[in-house]
C-alpha positions as CSV (number, residue, x, y, z in Angstrom):
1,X,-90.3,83.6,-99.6
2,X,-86.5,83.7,-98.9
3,X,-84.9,80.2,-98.2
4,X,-82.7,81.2,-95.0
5,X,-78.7,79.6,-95.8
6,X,-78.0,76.5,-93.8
7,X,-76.1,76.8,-90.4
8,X,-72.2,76.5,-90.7
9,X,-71.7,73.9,-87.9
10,X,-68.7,72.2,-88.9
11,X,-66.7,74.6,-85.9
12,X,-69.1,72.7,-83.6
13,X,-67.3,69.7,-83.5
14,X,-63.4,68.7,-82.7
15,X,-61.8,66.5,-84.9
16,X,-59.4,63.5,-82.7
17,X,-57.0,65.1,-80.6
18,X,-57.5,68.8,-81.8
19,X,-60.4,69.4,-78.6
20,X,-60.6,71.5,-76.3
21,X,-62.5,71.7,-73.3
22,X,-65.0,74.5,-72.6
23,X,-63.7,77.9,-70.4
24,X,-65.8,77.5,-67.7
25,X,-65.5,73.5,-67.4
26,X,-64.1,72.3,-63.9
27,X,-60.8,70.9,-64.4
28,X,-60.6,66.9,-62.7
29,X,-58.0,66.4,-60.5
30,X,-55.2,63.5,-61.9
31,X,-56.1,60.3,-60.0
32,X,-54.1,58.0,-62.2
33,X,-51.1,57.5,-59.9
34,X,-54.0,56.5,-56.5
35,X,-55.2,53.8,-59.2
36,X,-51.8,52.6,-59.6
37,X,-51.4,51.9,-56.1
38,X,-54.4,50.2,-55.6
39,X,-54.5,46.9,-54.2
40,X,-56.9,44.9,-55.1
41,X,-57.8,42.1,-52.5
42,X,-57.6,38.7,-54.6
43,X,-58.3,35.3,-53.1
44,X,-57.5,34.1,-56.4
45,X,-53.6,33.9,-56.8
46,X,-52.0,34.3,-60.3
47,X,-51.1,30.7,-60.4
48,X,-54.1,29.5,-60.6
49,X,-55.3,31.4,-63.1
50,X,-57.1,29.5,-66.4
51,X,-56.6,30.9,-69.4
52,X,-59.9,31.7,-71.3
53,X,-59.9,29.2,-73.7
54,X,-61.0,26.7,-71.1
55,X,-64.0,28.6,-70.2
56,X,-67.5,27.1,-71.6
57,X,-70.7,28.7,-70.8
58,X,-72.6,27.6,-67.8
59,X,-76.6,28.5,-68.9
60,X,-79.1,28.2,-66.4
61,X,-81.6,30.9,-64.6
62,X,-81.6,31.5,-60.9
63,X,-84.2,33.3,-58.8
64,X,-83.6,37.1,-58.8
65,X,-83.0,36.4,-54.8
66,X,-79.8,34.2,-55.6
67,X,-78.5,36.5,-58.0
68,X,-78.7,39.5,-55.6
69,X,-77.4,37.0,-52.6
70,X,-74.3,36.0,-55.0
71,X,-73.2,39.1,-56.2
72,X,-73.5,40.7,-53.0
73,X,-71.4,37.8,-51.3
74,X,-68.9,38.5,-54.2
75,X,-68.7,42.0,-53.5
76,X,-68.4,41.9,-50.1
77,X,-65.3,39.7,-50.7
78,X,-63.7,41.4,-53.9
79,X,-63.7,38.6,-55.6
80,X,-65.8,37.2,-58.9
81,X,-68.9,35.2,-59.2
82,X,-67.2,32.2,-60.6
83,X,-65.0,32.6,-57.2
84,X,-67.5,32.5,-55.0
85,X,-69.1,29.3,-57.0
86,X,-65.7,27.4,-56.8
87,X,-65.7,27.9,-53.1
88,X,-69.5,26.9,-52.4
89,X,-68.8,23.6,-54.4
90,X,-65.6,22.9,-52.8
91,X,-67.4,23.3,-49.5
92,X,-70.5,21.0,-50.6
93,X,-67.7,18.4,-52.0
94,X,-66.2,18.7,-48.7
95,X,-69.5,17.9,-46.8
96,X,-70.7,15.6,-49.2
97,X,-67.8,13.8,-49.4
98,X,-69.0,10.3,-48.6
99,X,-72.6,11.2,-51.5
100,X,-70.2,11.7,-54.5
């Protein structure tokens, strides 16, 4: 039996840089400059920001309901999770003000 010779496939693939796309691929229009303009709605102003060093890991488990109630609050408002926690516990400070 004759062994059949091994597939050339090294045109297959592009090295860094040297690709090309296929003929027939849709071209993407630029969006880079509607990005730039973008504004993103921020509660949070750069003043206040903390740098990352001061961040320790809060580990606990909430009921999937929570979860899905807290993102989608933080969605709604473009802002973070930790954002939206900041402002629930300044409100219960605020309420609670004579308990703590």
């Amino acid at each position: 039996m004759s062994k059949k010779p091994a597939f050339d496939m090294s045109s297959l693939l592009a090295e860094k840089g040297q690709g090309a796309s296929a003929e027939d691929a849709p071209s993407r229009p630029i969006i880079k400059e509607a990005r730039q303009k973008e504004v993103i709605n921020r509660r949070i102003s750069e003043n206040t920001k903390i740098a990352s060093s001061e961040f320790v890991n809060l580990g606990f488990k909430v009921p999937r309901e929570f979860r899905h109630r807290l993102r989608k609050i933080a969605a709604a408002q473009d802002v973070t999770l930790v954002e939206v926690l900041r402002e629930a516990i300044s409100l219960y400070e605020k309420h609670h003000t004579s308990e703590i």
